[in-house]
VMD Tcl script that draws the C-alpha trace (Angstrom):
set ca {
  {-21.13 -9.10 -1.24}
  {-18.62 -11.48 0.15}
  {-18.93 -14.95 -0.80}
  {-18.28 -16.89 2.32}
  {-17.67 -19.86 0.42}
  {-14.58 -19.02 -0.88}
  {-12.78 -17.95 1.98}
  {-10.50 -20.12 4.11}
  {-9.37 -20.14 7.86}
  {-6.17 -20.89 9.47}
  {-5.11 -20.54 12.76}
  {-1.49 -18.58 13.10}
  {-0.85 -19.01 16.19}
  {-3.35 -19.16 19.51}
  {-4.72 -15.64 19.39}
  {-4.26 -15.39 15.66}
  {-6.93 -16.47 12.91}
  {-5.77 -15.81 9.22}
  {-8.65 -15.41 6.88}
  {-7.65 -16.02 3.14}
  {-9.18 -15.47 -0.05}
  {-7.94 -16.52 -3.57}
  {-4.54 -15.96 -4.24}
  {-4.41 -13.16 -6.32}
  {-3.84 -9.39 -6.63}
  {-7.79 -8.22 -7.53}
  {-9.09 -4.95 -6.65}
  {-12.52 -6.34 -5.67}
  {-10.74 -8.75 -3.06}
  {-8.72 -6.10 -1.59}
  {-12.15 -3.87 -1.19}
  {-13.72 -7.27 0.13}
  {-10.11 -7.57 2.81}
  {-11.02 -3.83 3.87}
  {-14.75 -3.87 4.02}
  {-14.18 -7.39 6.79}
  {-11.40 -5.64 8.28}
  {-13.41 -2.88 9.31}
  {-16.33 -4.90 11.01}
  {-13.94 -7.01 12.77}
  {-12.26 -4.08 13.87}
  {-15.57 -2.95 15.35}
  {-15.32 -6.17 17.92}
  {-14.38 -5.60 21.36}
  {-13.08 -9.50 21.16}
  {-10.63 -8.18 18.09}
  {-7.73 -6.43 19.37}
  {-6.39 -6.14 15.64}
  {-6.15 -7.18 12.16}
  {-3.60 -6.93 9.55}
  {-4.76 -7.08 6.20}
  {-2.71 -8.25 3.08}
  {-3.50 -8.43 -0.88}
  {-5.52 -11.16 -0.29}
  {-5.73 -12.47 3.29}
  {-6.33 -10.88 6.96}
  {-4.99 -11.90 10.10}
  {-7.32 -11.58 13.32}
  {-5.89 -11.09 16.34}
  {-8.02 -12.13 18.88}
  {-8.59 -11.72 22.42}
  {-7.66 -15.38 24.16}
  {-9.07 -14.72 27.18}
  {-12.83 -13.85 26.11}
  {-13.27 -15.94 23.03}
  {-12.02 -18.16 21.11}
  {-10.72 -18.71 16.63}
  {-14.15 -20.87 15.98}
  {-16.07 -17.33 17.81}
  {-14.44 -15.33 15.43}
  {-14.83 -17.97 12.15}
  {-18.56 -17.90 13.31}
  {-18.87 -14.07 13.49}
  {-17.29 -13.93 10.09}
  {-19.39 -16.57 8.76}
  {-22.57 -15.29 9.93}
  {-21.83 -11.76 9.38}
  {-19.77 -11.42 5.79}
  {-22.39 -11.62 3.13}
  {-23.50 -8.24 4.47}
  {-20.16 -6.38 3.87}
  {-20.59 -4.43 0.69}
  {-17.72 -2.77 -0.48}
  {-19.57 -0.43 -2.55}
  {-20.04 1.19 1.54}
  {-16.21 1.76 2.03}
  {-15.42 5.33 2.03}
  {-11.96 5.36 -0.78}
  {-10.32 8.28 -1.59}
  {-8.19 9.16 -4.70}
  {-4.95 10.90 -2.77}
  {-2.53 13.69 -4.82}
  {1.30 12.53 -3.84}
  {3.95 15.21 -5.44}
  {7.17 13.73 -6.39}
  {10.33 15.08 -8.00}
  {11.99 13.16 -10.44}
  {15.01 14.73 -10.68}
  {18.17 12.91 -11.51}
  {19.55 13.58 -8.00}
  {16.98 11.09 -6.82}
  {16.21 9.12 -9.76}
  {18.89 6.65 -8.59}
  {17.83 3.80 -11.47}
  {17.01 6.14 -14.43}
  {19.89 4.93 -16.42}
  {19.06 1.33 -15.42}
  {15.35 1.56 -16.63}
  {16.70 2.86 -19.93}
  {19.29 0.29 -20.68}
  {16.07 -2.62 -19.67}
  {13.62 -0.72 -20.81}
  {14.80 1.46 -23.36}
  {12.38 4.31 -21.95}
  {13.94 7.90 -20.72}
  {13.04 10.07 -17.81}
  {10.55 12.06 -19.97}
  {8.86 8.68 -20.39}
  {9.08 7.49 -16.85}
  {7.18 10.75 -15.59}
  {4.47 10.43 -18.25}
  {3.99 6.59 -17.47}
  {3.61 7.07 -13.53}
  {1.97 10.28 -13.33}
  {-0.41 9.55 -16.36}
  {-2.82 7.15 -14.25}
  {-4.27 6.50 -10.38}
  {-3.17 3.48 -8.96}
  {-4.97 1.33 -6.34}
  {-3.14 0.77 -2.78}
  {-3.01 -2.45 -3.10}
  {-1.71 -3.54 0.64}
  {0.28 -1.62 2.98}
  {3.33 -3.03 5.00}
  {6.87 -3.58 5.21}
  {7.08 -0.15 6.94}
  {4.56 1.85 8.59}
  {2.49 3.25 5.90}
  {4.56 2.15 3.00}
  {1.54 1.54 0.27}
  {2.08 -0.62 -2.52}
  {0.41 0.56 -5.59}
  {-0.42 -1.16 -9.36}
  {-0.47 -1.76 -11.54}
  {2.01 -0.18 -13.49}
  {1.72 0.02 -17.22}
  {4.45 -2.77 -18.85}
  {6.53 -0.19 -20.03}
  {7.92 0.57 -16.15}
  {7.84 -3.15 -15.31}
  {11.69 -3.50 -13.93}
  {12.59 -6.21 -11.58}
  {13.62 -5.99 -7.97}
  {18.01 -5.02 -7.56}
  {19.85 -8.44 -7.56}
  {21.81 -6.70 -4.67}
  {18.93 -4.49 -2.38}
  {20.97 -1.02 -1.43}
  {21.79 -0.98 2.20}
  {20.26 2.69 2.41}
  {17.39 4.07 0.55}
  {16.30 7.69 1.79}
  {12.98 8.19 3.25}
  {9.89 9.51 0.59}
  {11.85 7.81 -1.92}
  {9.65 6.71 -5.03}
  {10.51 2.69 -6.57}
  {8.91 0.55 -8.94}
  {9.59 -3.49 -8.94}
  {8.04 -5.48 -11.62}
  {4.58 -4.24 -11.77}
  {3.54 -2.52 -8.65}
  {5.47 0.94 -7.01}
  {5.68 2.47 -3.76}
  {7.04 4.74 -1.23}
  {9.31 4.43 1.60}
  {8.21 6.41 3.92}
  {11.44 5.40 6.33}
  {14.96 5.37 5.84}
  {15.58 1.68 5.21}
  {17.38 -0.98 3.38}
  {16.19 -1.59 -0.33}
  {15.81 -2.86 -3.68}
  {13.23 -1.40 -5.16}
  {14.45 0.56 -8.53}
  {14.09 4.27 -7.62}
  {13.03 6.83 -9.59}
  {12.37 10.12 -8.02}
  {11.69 11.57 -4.10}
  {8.18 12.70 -2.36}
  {8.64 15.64 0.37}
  {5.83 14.35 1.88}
  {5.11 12.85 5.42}
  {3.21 8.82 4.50}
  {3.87 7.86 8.34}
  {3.56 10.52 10.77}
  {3.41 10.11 14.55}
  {2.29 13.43 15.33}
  {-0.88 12.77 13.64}
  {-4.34 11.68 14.76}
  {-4.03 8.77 12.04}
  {-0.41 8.74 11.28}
  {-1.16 6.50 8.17}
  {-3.90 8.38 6.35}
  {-3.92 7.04 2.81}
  {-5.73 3.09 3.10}
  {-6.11 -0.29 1.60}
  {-8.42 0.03 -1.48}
  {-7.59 4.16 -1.96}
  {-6.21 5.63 -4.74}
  {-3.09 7.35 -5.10}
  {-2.12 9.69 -8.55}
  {1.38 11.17 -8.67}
  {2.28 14.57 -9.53}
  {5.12 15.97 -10.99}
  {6.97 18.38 -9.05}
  {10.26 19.99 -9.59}
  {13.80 20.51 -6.97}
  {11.91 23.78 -5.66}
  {9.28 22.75 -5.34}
  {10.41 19.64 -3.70}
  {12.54 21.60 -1.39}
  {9.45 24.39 -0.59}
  {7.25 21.28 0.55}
  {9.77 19.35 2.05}
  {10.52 22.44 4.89}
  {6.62 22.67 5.09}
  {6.16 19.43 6.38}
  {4.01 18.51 3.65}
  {1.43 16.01 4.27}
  {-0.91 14.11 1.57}
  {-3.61 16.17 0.02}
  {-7.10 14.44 -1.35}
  {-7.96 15.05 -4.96}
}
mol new
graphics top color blue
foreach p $ca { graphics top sphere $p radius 0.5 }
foreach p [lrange $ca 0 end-1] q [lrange $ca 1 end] { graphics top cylinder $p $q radius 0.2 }
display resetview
């Protein structure tokens, strides 16, 4: 259950209501985020919500209702959410962690002192919660990592970072699913599709699911990678 109490509201802008709750990453919030997002979702006064670690942001239709309608509806309607309803899913995410796309593996073992050996062990030895999803379409970020793998952000972000490839910054990792700018430390590639416009949902993996990596090696990468691979549920 959702304790109303503890959540705040702030209007964003005039069609935009941002519901927050403590500030903190906490699996049971981000079930709590998920579970609200879907009701509201369910509105035919919501045109859509964005949800974050530990806040959501309503976006509202102006026309037919106003933020203290929606505050109301949220009010009146939260403490029946149970998150133990949401549907999650633990999702299977190959990745190769070869040296031609482990681009930090030296860094992590001059900071860390750990080797590739160790690297694959640490990330593929656990499931880790999608925590929020953002920055790109369908990039998930996932925790927490075990404090071996904790390595901070690049001082200077890469200007390129290939699409599917696999980072890790301070405690939490993730996949860019787009070609993009950077500066996340990576270290290894996934040949799969996380944002695909030629699917029904073309972001399939949500907030609150859980992802477990898979070692995989060049091959193999390369096999799935002309397949078209998409995520596959454990």
């Amino acid at each position: 259950m959702i304790e109303a109490s503890l959540l705040r509201f702030d209007l964003l802008a005039e069609d935009c209501l941002l519901i927050s709750w403590p500030q903190k990453i906490d699996f049971e919030i981000v079930m709590e985020v998920r579970a609200l997002s879907e009701y509201l979702n369910s509105l035919t006064e919501v045109l859509e919500t964005v949800p974050a670690y530990a806040s959501l942001a309503v976006y509202f239709d102006m026309m037919n209702c106003t933020s203290q309608h929606i505050q109301s509806l949220v009010l009146n309607n939260v403490s029946a959410l149970k998150t133990q309803d949401l549907q999650a899913k633990t999702w299977v995410i190959p990745v190769c962690y070869d040296r031609t796309f482990g681009l930090d593996h030296d860094r992590f073992w001059e900071q860390c002192k750990i080797d590739i050996s160790q690297i694959i062990e640490l990330h593929t030895g656990q499931s880790f919660t999608v925590y929020m999803r953002g920055f790109q379409p369908g990039f998930l970020y996932l925790g927490t990592l075990p404090k071996e793998l904790n390595l901070p952000r690049l001082e200077n972000p890469r200007s390129k970072v290939e699409a599917g490839s696999v980072g890790i910054a301070n405690d939490q990792t993730g996949i860019y699913p787009l070609e993009s700018p950077g500066g996340w430390n990576i270290i290894g590639r996934t040949p799969i599709k996380l944002f695909d416009l030629d699917n029904t949902d073309p972001t399939p993996i949500k907030q609150g699911d859980k992802v477990r990596f898979e070692p995989i090696d060049l091959l193999a990468y390369h096999s799935l990678k002309a397949e078209s691979h998409v995520p596959t549920i454990a």
